[in-house]
N, C-alpha and C positions, 0 to 999 in steps of 0.2 A: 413747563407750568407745574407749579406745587402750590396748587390751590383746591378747593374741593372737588372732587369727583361725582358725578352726574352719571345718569342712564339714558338714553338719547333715543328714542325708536320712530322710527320713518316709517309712513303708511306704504304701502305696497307699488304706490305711481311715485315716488319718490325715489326708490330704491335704487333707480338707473341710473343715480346724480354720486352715488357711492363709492370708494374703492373699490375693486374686485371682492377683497377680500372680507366686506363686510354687505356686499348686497345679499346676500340669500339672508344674515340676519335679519339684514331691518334693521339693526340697531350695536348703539356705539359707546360700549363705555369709556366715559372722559376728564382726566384732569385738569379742569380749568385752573385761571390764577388767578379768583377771589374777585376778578373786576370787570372780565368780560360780558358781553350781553347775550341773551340767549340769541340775538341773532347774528352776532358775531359767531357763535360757537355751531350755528348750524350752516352757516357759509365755509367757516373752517374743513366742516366735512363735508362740500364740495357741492350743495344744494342751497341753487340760487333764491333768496328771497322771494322773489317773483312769482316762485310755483308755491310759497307757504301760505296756505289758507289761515291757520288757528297753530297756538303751541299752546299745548296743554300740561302744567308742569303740578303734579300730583293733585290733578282731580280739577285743578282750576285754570279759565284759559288767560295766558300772561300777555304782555307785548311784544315786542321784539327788545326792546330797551331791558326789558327787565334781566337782574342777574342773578342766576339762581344760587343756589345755597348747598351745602353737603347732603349727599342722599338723594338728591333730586331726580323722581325719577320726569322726563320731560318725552310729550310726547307730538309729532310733527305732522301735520295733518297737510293735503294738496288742499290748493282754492277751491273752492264751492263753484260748482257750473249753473249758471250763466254766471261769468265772473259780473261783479258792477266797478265799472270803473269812476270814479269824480270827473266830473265836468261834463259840457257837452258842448257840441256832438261828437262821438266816438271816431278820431281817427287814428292813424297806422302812422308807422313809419316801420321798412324793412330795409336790412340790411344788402350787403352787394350780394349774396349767396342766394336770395330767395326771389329774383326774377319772376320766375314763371308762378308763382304765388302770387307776388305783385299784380300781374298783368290778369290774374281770373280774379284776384279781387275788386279789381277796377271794375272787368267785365260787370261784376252785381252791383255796380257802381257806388261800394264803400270806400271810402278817403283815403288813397294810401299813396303814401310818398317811399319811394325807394330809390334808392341812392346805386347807379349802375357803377361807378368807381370806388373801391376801398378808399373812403373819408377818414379810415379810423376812429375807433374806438369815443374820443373824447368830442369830435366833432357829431357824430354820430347822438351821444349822449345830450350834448347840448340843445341841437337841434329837438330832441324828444321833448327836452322841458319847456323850451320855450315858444312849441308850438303845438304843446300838451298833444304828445302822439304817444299813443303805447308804439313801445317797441320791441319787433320782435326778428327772436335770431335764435340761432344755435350756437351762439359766441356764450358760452359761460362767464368769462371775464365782463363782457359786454354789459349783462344781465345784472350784472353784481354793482354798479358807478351806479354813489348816491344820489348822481344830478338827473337821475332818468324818472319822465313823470311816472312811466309806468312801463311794464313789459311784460313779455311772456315768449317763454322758451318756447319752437317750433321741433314735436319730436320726433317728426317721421321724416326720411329724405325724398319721399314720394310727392308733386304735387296736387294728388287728389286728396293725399290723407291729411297732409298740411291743412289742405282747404277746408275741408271736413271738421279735424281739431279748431281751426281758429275760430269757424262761425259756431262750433257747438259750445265753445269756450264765454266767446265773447257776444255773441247773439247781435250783430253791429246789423244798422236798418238795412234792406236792399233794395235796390234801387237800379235795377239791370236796364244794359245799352243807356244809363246815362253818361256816362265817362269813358274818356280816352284812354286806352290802355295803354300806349306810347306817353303819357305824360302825365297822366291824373285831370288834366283840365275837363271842364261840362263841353258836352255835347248838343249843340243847335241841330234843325234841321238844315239842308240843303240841299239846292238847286245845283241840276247838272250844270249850268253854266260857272256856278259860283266857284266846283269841284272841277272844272275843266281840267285845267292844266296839271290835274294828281291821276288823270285817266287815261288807260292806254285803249288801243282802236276796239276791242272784244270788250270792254265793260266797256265803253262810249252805246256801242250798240245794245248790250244787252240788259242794263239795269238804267233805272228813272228815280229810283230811291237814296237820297242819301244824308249822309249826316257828316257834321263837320267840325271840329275840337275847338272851342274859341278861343284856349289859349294856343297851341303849335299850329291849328288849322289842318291838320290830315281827314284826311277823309275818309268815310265808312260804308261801305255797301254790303249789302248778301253775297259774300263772293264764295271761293271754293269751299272753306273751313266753317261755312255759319252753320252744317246740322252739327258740327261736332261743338261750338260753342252755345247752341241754343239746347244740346243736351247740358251740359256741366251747368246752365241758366233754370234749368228746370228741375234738376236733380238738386240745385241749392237750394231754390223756392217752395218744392217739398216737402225738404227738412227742417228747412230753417226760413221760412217766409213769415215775416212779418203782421 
């Protein structure tokens, strides 16, 4: 590119989207070619749209469309928390990698569709728009396809601190034990008889409570694992309860 040359600086949560060689700066001097947009030229250096809050190109905040000029100095700001997103009501879509994310977002029973087979990239993407899901991955590529309503990069590989990041992020209502974690579908109540045939002879005898997915039908009781899920229930309502 022999076009004018720009100054590019990345806020601090940014920086991890970078070449090695230029994260401790922060920032990137660049010779565009006269025609690119400044959000072309800040995906060029490897920092997905998604995570851009505001660009600020010498003192005034521009669009993404816009193309800047010689001298410029440009500078890259993260989303604003609680992000807002258009439309409602707020829901997901995750990719094959984020499982166990999936299944404790259900638990607070926010909307999330998760795809347990690699769909790829463009099926993936589609699906986001036309069922208006933010989408969220650690696929940078992913992150980047203009057909996506919305997204946001996932940047811890831990699933507490995912879980954490996404509601601090996104603030989405909750609404715990209403949804199947196996499928996303609502939750009824239900009758040991209704839940029979999902019961083996020790929960037949030991629980009377239960609940039952209306769309796959699996069934819900108090079993071994419920103080550990009514902790991660109560640690999100905490922080982040509606």
């Amino acid at each position: 590119m022999n076009g004018p040359a720009i100054h590019v600086e990345f806020a601090p949560e940014l920086r991890l989207f970078l070449p090695n060689g230029r994260r401790e700066a922060g920032a990137a001097q660049v010779t565009t070619d006269g025609v690119s947009t400044l959000g072309h030229v800040v995906e060029s250096l490897g920092v997905p749209l998604t995570e851009v809050g505001t660009l600020v190109a010498d003192g005034h905040e521009m669009p993404v469309s816009h193309i800047p000029t010689a001298g410029a100095t440009v500078s890259v700001r993260p989303v604003a928390r609680p992000q807002r997103v258009p439309g409602a009501p707020l829901r997901f879509l995750l990719d094959v990698h984020l499982g166990t994310l999936a299944r404790r977002m259900r638990l607070l029973g926010v909307d999330t569709a998760y795809e347990s087979t690699d769909i790829g990239d463009p099926a993936l993407a589609t699906r986001s728009a036309t069922e208006k899901r933010v989408m969220l991955s650690r696929d940078r590529g992913l992150l980047r396809r203009r057909e996506l309503w919305a997204g946001g990069y996932v940047y811890s590989t831990r699933p507490e601190d995912q879980l954490r990041d996404i509601l601090d992020r996104f603030r989405p209502e909750l609404r715990p034990w209403t949804r199947c974690t196996a499928c996303n579908g609502l939750l009824k109540e239900a009758t040991k008889e209704e839940v029979a045939d999902q019961l083996q002879g020790g929960t037949q005898r030991s629980y009377d409570v239960f609940a039952q997915c209306t769309q796959c039908g699996r069934a819900y009781w108090k079993g071994a694992h419920h103080e550990q899920l009514v902790a991660i229930v109560e640690r999100a309502l905490a922080d982040y309860g509606n």
